[in-house]
C-alpha positions in Angstrom: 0.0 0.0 0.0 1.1 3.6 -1.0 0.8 7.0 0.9 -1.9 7.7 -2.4 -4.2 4.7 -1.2 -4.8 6.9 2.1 -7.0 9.7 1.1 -4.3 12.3 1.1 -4.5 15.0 -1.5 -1.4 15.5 -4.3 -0.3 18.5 -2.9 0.1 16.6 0.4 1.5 13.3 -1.1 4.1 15.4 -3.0 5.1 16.8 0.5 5.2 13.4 1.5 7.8 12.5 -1.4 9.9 15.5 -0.6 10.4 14.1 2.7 11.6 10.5 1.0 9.3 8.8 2.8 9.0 5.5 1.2 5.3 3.5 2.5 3.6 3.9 4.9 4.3 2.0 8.0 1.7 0.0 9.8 0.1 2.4 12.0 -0.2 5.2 9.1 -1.9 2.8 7.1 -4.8 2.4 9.8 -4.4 5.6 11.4 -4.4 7.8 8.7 -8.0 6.7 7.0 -9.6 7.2 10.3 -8.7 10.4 11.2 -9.9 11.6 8.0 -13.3 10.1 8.3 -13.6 12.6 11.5 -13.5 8.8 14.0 -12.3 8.8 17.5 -9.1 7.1 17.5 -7.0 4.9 20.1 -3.8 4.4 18.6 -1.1 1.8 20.4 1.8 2.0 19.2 5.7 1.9 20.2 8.9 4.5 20.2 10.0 4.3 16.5 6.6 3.8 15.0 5.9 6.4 12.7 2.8 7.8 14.7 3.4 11.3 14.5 3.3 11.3 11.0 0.2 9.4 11.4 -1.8 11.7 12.8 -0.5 15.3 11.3 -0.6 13.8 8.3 -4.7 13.6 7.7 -5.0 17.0 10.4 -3.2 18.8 7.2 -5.4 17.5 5.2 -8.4 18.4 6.6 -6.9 22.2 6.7 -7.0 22.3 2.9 -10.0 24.2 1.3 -10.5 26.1 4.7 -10.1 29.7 5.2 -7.4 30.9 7.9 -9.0 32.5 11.3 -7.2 34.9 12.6 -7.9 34.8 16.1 -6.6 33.3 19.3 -9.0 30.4 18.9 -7.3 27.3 17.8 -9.0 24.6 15.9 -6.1 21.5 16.9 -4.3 21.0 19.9 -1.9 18.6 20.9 -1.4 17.7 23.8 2.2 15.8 25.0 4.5 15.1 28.1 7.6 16.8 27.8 9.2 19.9 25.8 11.3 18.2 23.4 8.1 15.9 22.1 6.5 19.8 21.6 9.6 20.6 19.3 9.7 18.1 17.4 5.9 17.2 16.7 5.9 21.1 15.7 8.8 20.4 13.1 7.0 17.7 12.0 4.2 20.0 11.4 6.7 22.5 10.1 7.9 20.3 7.6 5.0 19.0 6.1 3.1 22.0 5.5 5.8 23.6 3.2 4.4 23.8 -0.3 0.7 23.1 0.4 -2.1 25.4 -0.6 -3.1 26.7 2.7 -0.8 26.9 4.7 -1.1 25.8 8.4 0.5 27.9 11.1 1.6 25.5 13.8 3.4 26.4 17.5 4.9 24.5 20.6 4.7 26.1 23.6 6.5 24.4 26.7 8.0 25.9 30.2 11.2 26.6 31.3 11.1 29.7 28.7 9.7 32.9 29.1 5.9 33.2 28.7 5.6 36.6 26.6 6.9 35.6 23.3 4.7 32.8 23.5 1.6 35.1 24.1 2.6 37.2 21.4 3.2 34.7 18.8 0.3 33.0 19.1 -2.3 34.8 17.3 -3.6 32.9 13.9 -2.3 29.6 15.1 -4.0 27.0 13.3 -2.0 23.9 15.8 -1.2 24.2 19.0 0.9 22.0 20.4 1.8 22.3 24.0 2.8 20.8 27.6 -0.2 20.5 29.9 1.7 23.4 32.5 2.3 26.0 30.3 -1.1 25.6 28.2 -2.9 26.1 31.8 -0.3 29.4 32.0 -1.6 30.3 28.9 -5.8 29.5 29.2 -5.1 31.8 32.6 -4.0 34.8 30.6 -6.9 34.4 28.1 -4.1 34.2 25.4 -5.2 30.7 23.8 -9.1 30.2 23.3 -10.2 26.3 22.9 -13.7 27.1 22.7 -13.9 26.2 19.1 -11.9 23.1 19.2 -12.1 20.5 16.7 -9.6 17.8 17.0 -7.4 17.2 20.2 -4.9 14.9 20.3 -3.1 13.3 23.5 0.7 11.9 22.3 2.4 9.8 24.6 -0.7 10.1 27.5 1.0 7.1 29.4 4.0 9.0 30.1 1.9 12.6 30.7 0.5 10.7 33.3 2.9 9.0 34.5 4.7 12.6 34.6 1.5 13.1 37.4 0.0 15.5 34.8 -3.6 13.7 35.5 -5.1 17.1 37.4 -3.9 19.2 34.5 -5.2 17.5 32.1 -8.3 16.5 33.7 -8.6 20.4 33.9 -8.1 20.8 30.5 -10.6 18.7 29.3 -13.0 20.1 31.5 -13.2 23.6 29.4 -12.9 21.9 26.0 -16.0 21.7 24.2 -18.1 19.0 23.8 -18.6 18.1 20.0 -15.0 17.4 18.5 -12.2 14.5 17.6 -10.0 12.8 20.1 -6.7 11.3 18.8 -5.1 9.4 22.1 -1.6 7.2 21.3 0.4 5.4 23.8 3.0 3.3 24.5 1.2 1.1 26.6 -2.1 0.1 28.2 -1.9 0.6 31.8 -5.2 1.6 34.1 -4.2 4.8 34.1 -4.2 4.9 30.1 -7.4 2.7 30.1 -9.6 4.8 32.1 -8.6 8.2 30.2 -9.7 6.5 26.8 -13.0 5.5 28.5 -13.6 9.0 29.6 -12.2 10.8 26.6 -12.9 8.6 23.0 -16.7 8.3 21.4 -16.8 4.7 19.6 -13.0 4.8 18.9 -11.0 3.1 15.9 -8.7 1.0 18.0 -4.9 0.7 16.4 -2.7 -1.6 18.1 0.9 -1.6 16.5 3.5 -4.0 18.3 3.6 -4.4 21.9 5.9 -2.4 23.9 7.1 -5.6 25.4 8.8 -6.0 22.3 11.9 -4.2 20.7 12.3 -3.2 17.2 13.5 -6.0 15.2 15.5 -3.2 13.4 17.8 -2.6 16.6 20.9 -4.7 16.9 21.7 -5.4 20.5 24.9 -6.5 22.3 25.9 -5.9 25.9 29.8 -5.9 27.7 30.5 -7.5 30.6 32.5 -5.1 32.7 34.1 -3.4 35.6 32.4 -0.1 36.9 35.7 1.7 36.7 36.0 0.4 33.3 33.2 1.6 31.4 34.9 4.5 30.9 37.7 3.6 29.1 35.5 0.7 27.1 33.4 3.6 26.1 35.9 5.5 24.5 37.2 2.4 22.8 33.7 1.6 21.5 33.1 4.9 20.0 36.6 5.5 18.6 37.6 1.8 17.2 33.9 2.1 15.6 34.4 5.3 14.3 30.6 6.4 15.6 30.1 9.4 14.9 26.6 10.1 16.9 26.0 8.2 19.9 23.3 8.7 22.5 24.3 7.8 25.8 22.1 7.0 28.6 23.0 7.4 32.4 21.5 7.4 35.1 21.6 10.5 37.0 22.0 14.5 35.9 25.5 14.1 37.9 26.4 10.9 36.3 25.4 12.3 33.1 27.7 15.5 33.6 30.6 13.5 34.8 30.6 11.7 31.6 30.2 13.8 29.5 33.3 16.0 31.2 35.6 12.9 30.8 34.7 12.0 27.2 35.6 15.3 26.0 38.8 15.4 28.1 39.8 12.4 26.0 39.2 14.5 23.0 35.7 13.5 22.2 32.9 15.7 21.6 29.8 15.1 24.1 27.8 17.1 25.7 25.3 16.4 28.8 21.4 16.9 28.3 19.0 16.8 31.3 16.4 18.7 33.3 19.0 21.0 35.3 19.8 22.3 31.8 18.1 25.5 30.6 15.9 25.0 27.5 18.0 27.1 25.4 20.7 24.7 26.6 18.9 21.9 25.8 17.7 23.2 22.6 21.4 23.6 20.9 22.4 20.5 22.4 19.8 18.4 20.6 20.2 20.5 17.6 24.2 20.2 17.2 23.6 16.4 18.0 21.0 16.0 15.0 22.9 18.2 12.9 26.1 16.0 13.5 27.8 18.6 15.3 27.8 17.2 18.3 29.5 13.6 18.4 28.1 12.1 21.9 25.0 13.4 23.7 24.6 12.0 27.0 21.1 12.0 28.6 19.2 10.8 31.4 15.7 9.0 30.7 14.0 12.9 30.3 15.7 12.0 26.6 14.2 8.4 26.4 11.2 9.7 24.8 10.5 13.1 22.7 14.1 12.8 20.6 13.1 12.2 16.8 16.2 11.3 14.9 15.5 9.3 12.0 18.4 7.4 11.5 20.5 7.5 14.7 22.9 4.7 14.6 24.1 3.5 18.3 22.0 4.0 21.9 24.4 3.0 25.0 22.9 2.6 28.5 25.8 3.2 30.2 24.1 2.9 33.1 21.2 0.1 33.1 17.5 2.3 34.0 15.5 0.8 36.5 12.3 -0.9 34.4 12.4 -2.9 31.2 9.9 -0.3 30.2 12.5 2.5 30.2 15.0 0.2 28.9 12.7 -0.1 25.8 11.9 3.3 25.6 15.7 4.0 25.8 16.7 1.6 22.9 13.9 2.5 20.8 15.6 5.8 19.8 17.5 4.0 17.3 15.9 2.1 14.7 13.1 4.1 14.4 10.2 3.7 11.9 12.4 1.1 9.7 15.9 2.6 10.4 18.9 0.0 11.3 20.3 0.7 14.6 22.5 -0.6 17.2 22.0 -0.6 21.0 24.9 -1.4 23.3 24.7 -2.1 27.2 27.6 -1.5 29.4 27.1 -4.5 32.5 28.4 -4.6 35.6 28.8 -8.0 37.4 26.0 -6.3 40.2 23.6 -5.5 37.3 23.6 -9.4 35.1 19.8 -10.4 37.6 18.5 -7.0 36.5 19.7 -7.4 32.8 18.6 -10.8 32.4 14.8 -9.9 33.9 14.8 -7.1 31.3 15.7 -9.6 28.7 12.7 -11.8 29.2 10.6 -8.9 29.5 11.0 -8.3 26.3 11.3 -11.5 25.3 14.9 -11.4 23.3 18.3 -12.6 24.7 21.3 -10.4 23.9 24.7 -11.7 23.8 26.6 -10.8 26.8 30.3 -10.3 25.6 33.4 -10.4 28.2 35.1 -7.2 28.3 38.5 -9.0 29.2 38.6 -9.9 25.8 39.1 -6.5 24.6 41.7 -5.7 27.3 39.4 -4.2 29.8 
């Protein structure tokens, strides 16, 4: 099946093209029909999956032949857990709308930044996509009006509420109006998860893609045996005998992530660390250099394990193990994403073999656990 079988329009299609994307994976094939026939929807899906493009796709589309309102009303919002999902579902947006007819004004708005430029900029937007905080900020200074709301989307809800953004969204809802088209996708189907999509979706279009038990079949995984005061070192090794030149690294604290960071590049190795103590502008170049290829080693905690879009990134470390399979899945699943190749390395301490070894039958997939010794560490 092509992106043409969908119900997308040629201007949108060729937009589609322009973007090489190839078919349509799984969950755009179901999701994408739905939308546009104005059906609830209840998509679950994995990291990787190709769901964002799933549902901005038909939204587009259903902009086209409509006149622009300029007004602080918006007609989509999109709702989603953390700041750097609001970046990159708005370059999403961004990217698509280039070259169509009408053209769609879309905007993230997120904390941590300063809340004027957001007020001012957000007159005539078309798609507002947002953090559950700073919409509230927003709704409170009657610079956003959601009375005329027709579609909202919730991206990621299992982690937003996991995140303990249930009150905030529950007070969201609350002043939405009644009539209009919920989009949920998650990850999972906790009770949490379960009980929103009860509350929220009118006979929905259920899409279940993959279980996020399950990892990518496109991710290569290998794991070291090793020393804690060698990881280090075998890091360094790994990246430099490979020749990798973009590596996400995982740790497991902001201090740990610092620390490492600070010794890779005092072995000459670009890396820089990314995690909540960071400003947003910080955090912003960081993540830019790093997709731009600027930046050789980005080394995050779990804020990063979700919300980083990067088509075709090559190698995920956990330097550190994280402390659920789930997480560990989320982590890995920033490489081969939506069809990409990728590799996924784990660093493993003697301590951490029971926790590894429950996280492989989790998810149901042994990974070779090579000796470090044999590499001289």
């Amino acid at each position: 099946m092509s992106f043409s079988d969908l119900g997308l329009s040629p201007p949108l299609l060729k937009a589609v093209q322009n973007e090489n994307y190839a078919d349509p994976f799984p969950i755009q094939i179901q999701a994408i029909p739905a939308i546009l026939s104005k059906k609830d929807v209840w998509g679950l899906a994995p990291t990787g999956s190709g769901k964002t493009a799933a549902y901005v796709l038909p939204i587009l589309e259903m902009f086209q032949g409509k006149t622009a309102v300029k007004s602080r009303a918006v007609a989509v919002l999109v709702l989603v857990p953390t700041r750097e999902l609001a970046i990159q579902v708005d370059q999403t947006v961004k990217t698509f709308t280039n070259g169509l007819p009408r053209n769609v004004k879309s905007m993230a708005v997120y904390g941590g930044v300063s809340i004027n430029p957001q007020m001012i900029h957000l007159y005539g937007t078309d798609i507002l996509i947002g953090t559950p905080g700073r919409l509230l900020d927003l709704l409170s200074k009657k610079a956003v009006d959601l009375s005329a709301l027709e579609i909202l989307v919730l991206d990621e809800a299992d982690k937003m509420l996991n995140l303990g953004f249930k009150e905030e969204v529950d007070e969201i809802l609350s002043g939405l109006p009644k009539k209009r088209q919920n989009i949920l996708f998650s990850a999972t189907t906790e009770e949490s998860v379960a009980s929103l999509s009860a509350n929220l979706l009118h006979q929905p279009v259920r899409i279940e893609i993959g279980q996020d038990t399950v990892s990518p079949v496109q991710i290569k995984q290998s794991a070291y045996l090793v020393t804690p005061e060698n990881k280090g070192p075998l890091l360094r090794f790994l990246i430099s005998e490979g020749n990798w030149t973009q590596v996400l690294v995982f740790a497991s604290s902001k201090r740990a992530a610092d620390n490492l960071a600070a010794k890779l590049k005092k072995h000459g190795i670009q890396a820089q660390s990314f995690h909540g103590d960071k400003s947003q502008a910080a955090r912003t170049e960081s993540l830019r250099n790093f997709k731009q290829g600027n930046l050789r080693v980005l080394v995050a905690t779990d804020l990063a394990s979700r919300g980083i879009d990067i088509q075709f990134l090559p190698h995920v470390v956990n330097y550190e193990l994280p402390r659920s399979p789930k997480d560990y899945i989320h982590r890995i699943g920033r490489t081969g994403r939506a069809g990409s190749e990728g590799e996924a390395i784990s660093l493993i301490s003697e301590e951490d073999r029971h926790h590894f070894k429950v996280i492989q039958k989790k998810m149901k997939r042994m990974v070779e656990l090579i000796d470090s010794k044999n590499l001289g560490f």
